[in-house]
C-alpha positions as CSV (number, residue, x, y, z in Angstrom):
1,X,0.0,0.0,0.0
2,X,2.8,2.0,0.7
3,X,4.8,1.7,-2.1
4,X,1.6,2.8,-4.4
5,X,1.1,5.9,-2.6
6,X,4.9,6.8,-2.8
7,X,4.8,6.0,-6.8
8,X,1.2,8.7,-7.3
9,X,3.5,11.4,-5.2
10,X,6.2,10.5,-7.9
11,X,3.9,10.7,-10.2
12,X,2.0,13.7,-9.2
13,X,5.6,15.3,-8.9
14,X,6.9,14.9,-12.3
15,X,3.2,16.1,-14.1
16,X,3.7,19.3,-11.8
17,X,7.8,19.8,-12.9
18,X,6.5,19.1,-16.1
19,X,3.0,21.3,-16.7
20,X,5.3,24.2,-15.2
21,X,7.9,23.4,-17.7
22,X,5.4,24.1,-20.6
23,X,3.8,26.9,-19.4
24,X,7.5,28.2,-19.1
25,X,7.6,27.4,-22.8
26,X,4.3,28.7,-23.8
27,X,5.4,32.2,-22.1
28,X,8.9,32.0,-24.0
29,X,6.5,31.3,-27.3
30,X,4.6,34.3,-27.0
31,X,4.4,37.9,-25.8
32,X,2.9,38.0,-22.5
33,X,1.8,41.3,-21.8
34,X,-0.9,41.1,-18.9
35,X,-1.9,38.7,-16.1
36,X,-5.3,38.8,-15.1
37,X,-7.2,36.5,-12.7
38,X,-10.8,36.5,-12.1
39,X,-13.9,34.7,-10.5
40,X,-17.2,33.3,-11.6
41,X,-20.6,33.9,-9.8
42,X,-21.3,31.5,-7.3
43,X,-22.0,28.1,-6.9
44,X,-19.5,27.3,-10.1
45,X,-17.9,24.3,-9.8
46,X,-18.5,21.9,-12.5
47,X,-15.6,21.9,-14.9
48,X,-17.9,21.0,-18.1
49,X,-20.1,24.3,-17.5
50,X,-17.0,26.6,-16.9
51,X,-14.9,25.6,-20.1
52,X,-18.1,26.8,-22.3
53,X,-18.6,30.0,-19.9
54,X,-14.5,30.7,-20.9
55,X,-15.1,29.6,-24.4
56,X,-18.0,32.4,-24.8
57,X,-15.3,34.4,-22.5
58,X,-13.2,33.9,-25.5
59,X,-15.4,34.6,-28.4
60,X,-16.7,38.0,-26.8
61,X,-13.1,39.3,-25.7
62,X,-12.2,39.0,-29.4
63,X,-15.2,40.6,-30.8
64,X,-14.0,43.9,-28.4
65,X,-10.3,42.9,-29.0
66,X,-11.6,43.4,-33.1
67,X,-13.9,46.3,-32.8
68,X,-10.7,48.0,-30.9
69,X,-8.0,47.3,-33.6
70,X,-6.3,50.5,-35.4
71,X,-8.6,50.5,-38.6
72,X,-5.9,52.6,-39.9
73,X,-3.7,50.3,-41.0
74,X,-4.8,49.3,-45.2
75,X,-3.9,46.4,-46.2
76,X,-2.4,44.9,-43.4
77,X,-3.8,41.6,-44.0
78,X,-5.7,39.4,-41.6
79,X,-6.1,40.5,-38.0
80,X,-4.2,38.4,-35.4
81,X,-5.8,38.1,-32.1
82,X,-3.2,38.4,-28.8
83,X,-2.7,34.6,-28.0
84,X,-4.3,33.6,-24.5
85,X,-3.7,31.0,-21.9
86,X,-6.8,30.1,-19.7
87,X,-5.6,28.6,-16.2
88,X,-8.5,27.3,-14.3
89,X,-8.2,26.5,-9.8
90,X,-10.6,26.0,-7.4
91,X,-10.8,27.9,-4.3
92,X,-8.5,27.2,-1.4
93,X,-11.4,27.6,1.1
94,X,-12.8,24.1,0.2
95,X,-15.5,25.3,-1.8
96,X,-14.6,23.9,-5.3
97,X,-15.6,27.0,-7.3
98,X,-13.4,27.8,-9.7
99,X,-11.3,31.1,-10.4
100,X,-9.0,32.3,-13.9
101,X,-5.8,33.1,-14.7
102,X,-5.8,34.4,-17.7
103,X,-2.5,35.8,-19.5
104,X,-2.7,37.5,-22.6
105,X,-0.3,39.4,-25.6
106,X,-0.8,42.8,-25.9
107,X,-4.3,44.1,-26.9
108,X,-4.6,47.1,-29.4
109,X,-3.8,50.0,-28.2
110,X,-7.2,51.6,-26.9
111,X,-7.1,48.8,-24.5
112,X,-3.9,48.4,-23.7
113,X,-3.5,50.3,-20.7
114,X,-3.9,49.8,-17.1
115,X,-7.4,51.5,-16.6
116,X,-8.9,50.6,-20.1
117,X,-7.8,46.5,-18.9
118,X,-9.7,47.5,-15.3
119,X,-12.9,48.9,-17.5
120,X,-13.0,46.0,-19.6
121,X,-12.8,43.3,-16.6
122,X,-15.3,45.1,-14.0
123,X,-17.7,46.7,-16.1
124,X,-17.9,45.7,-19.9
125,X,-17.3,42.2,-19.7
126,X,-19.2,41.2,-17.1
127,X,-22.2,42.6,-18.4
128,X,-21.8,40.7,-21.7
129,X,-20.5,37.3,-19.9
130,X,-23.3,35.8,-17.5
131,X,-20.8,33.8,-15.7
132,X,-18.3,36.4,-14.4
133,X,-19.1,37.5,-11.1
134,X,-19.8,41.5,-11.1
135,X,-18.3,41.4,-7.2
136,X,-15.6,39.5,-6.7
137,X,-12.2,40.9,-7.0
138,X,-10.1,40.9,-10.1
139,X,-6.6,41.4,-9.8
140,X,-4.4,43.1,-13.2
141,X,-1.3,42.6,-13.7
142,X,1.3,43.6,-16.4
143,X,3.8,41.0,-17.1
144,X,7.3,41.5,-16.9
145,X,9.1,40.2,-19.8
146,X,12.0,38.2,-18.1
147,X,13.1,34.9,-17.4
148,X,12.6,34.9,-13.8
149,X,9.2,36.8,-13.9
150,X,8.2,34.0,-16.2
151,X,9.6,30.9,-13.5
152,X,7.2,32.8,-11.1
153,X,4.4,33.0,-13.1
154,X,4.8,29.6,-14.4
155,X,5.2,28.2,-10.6
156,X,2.3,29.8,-9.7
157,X,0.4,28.7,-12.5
158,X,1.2,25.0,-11.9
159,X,0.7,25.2,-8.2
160,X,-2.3,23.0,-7.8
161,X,-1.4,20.6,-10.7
162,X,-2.1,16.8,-9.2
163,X,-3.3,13.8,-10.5
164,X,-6.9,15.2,-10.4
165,X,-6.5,18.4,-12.5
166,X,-4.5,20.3,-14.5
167,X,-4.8,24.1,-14.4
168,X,-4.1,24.6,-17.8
169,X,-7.0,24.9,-20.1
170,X,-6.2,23.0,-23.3
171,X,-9.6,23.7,-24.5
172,X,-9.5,27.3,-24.9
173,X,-6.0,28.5,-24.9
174,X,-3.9,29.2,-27.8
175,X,-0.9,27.2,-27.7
176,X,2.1,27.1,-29.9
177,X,2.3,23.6,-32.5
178,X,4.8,21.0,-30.8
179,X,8.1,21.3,-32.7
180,X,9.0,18.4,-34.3
């Protein structure tokens, strides 16, 4: 009996050394620009219902994401969206609702700044995303674009990783193709 437990901490071990090792590598892939890390209303806790709440997240963030591009620019070809990472935990106080990390590239630049990001996350998203709760905090963050800011971020990313679940959203998030 013992020897199976000691092998699941091994186990649970190496997936958390190695789900921090790719987000590391997802962060080195892209241009991380902003940490942000939100909560849903209550009472969400089922893992089904919250990767369709982030997908419509998703799909609404780009439609303001588009709508705030700089029109300017002719000819420029087809518009790239900032790439995303979802991170999904549940709540240390035993409740199993879930909260989001999300880090994002930077957005255009009508958005881009540090009280247009705190508009867009307490008033206008929330009122177009039924899931987001309008009352809970929301924390902002700019990302600093260095090795050890990215160790940090990607330790405390992969902080509850186990057996059971896997913070990373693979569902929703943009990452890079697997280099052959």
């Amino acid at each position: 009996m013992k020897s199976i437990q000691q092998e699941e901490r091994r186990q649970a071990q190496r997936l958390k050394r190695n789900i921090k090792h790719l987000i590391k590598g997802e962060l080195h892939s892209i241009n991380p620009w902003w940490l942000i890390s939100f909560h849903y209303r209550d009472h969400h806790s089922k893992e089904d219902e919250l990767l369709k709440d982030v997908a419509d997240l998703k799909r609404k963030l780009h439609r303001i994401i588009y709508k705030s591009r700089d029109k300017s620019i002719k000819g420029a070809g087809e518009y790239l969206y900032p790439k995303m990472l979802f991170f999904h935990e549940t709540s240390h106080q035993g409740t199993g609702q879930f909260h989001t990390h999300l880090i994002v590239e930077k957005l255009p630049g009508s958005l881009n700044t540090q009280v247009e990001m705190e508009a867009l996350f307490h008033k206008r998203l929330p009122n177009k995303v039924k899931a987001l709760s309008k009352w809970k905090s929301i924390d902002i963050q700019r990302i600093n674009p260095q090795d050890d800011d990215y160790r940090c971020i990607s330790s405390y990313l992969g902080k509850q990783t186990n057996l059971e679940l896997i913070a990373l959203d693979p569902f929703n998030s943009d990452l890079s193709p697997q280099k052959k």
